[in-house]
Backbone as ProteinMPNN parsed JSONL, in Angstrom:
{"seq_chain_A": "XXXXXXXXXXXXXXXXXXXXXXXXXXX", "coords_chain_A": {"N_chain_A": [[-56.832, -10.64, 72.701], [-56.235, -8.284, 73.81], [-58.549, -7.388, 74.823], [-59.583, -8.77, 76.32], [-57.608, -8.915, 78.09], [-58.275, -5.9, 78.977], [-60.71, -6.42, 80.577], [-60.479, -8.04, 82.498], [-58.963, -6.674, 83.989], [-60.617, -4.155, 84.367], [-61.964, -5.124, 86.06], [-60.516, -5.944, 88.208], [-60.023, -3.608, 88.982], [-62.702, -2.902, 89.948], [-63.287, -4.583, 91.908], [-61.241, -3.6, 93.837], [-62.201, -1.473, 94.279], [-64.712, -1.742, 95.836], [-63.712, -3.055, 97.563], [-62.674, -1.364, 99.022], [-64.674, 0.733, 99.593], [-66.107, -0.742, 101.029], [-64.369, -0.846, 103.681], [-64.287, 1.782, 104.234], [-67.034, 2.294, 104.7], [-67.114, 0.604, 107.064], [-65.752, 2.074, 109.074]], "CA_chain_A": [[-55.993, -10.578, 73.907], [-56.394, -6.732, 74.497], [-60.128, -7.086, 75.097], [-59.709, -9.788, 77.57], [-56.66, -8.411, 79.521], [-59.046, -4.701, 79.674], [-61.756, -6.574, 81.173], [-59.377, -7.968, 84.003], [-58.309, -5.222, 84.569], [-61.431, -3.177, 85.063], [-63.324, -6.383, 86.859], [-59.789, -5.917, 89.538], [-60.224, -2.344, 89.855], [-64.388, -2.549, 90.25], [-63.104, -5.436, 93.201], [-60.606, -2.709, 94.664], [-63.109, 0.012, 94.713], [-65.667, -2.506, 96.384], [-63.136, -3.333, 99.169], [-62.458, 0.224, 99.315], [-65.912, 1.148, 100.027], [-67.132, -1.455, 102.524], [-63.457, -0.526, 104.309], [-64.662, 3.055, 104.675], [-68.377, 2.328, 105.547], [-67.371, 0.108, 108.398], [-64.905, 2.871, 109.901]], "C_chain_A": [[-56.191, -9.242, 74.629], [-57.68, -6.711, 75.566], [-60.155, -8.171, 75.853], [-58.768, -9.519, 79.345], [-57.586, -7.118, 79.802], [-60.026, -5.251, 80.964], [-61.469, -7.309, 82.608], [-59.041, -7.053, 84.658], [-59.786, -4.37, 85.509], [-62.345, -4.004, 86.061], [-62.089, -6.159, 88.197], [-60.205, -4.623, 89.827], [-61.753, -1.909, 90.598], [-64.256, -3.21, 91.908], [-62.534, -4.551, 94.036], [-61.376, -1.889, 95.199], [-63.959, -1.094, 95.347], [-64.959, -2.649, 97.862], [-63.168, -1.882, 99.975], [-63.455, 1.01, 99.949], [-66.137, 0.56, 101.613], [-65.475, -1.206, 103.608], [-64.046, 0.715, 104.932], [-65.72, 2.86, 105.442], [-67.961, 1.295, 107.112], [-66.528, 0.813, 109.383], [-66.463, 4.043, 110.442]], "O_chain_A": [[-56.292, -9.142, 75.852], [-57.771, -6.215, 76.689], [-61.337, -8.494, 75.977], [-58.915, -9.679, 80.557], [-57.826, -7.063, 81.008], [-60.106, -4.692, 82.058], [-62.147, -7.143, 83.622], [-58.891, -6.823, 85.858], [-59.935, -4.11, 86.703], [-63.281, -3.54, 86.712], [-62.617, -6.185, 89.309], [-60.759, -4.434, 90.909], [-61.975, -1.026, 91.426], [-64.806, -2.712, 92.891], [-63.108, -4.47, 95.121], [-61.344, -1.55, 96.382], [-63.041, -1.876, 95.099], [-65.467, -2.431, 98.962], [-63.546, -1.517, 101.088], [-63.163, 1.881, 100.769], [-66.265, 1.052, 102.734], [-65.804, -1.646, 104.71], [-64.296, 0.689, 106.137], [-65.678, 3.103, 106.648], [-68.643, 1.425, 108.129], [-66.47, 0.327, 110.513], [-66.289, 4.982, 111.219]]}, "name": "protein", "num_of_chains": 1, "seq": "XXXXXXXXXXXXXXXXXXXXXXXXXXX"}
């Protein structure tokens, strides 16, 4: 369970930082 909720976790925050990026580059 641990090792399934981490990998949610870091697969949402890799998605956040991704939005996060192409947000910046198109400003």
């Amino acid at each position: 369970m641990c090792i399934i909720s981490k990998k949610i976790i870091v697969s949402y925050m890799l998605h956040r930082l991704g939005s996060t990026i192409q947000e910046v580059s198109q400003m």
